[in-house]
C-alpha positions as CSV (number, residue, x, y, z in Angstrom):
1,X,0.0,0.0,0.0
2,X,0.9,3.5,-1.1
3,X,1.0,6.2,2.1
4,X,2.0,9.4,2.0
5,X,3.5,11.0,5.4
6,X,5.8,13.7,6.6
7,X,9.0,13.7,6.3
8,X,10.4,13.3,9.7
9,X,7.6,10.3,10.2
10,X,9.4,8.5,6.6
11,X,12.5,7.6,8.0
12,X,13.5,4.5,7.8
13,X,10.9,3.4,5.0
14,X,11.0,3.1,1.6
15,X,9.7,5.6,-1.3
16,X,7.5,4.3,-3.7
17,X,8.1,6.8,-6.6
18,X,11.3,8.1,-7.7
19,X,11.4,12.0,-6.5
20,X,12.4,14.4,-9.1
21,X,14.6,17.1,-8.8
22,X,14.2,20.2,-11.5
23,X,17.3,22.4,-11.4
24,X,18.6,24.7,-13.6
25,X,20.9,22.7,-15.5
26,X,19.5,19.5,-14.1
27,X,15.8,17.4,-14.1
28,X,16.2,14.0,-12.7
29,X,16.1,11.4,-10.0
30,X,17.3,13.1,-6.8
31,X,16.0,9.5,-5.0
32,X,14.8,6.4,-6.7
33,X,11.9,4.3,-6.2
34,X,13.1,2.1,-3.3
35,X,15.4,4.2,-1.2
36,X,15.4,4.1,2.6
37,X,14.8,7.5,4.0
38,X,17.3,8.9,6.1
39,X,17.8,11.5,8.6
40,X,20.0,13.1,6.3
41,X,17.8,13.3,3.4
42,X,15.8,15.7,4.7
43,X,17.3,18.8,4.1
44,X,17.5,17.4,0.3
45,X,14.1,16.6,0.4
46,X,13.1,20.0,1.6
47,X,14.9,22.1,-0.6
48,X,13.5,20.4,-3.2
49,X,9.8,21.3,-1.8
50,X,9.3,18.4,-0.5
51,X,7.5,18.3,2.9
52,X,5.7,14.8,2.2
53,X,6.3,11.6,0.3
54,X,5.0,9.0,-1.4
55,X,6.3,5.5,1.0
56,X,5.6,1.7,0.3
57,X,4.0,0.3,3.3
58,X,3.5,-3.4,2.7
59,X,0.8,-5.8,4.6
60,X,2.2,-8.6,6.4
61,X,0.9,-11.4,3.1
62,X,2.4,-8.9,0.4
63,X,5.9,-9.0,-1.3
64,X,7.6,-6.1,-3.2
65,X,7.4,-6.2,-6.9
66,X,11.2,-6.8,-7.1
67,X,11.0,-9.6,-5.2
68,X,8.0,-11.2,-6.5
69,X,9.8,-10.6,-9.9
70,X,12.6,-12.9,-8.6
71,X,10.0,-15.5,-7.2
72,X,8.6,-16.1,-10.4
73,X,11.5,-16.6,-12.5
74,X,12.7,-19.7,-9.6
75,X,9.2,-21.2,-10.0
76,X,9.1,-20.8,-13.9
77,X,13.0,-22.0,-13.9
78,X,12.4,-24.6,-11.6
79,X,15.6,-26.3,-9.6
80,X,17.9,-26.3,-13.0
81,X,18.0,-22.0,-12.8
82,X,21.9,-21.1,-12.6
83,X,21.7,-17.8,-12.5
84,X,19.0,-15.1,-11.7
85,X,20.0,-11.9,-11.9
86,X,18.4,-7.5,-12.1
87,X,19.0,-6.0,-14.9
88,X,19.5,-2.2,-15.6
89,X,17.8,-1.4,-19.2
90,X,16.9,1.1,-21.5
91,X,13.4,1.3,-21.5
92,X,13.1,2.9,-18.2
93,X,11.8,-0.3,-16.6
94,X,12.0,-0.6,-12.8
95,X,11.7,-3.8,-12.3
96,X,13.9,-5.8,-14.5
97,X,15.1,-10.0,-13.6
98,X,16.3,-12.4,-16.3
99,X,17.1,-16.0,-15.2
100,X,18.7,-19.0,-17.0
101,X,18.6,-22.9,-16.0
102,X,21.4,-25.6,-17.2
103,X,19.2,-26.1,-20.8
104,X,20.2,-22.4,-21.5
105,X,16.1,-21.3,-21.8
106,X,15.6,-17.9,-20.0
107,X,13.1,-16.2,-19.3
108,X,12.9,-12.6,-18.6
109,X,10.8,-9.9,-17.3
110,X,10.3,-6.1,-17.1
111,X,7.9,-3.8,-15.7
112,X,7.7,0.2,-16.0
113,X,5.4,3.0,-15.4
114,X,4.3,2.9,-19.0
115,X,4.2,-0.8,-19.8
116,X,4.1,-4.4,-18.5
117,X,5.2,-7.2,-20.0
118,X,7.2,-10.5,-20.1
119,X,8.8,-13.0,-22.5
């Protein structure tokens, strides 16, 4: 579940959204999707008009997308996968996993903001 709080109540959890910063010179990730919120991000975060944020609180019977990402590839691999691994990419995925058994099949998957999809 998506929650938004204050900023001295998020530390210690993790965003859910990358948080932009615009700059002259300069538009882009000032944190990624994922990061742990530290004390010392604050005064980032706030001079970057930032007072709130977007955190991923997760129930007790849910997993993270990267994780569950990795889960399926070990039950579609089943005990021959050799290798599992995240991949960076150029699509702007956030979620990227490609794993490979002992037959050399592999199976791959990437999720972003703008598309879903597997192969």
């Amino acid at each position: 579940m998506i929650v938004v709080v204050n900023l001295e109540d998020a530390i210690g959890m993790p965003l859910a959204h990358d948080v932009t910063k615009i700059v002259p010179g300069f538009k882009g990730p000032a944190f990624r999707r994922g990061h742990v919120i530290r004390e010392e991000d604050i005064p980032e975060l706030l001079s970057i008009g930032k007072e709130h944020v977007s955190i991923l609180r997760l129930e007790v019977d849910e997993v993270h997308e990267d994780e569950a990402a990795v889960r399926i590839a070990q039950a579609v691999m089943g005990p021959g996968l050799v290798e599992i691994s995240r991949l960076k990419t150029n699509v702007g995925s956030d979620t990227a996993v490609c794993a490979s058994n002992a037959n050399g099949a592999t199976i791959r998957y990437a999720r972003s903001a703008n598309r879903r999809g597997s192969e």
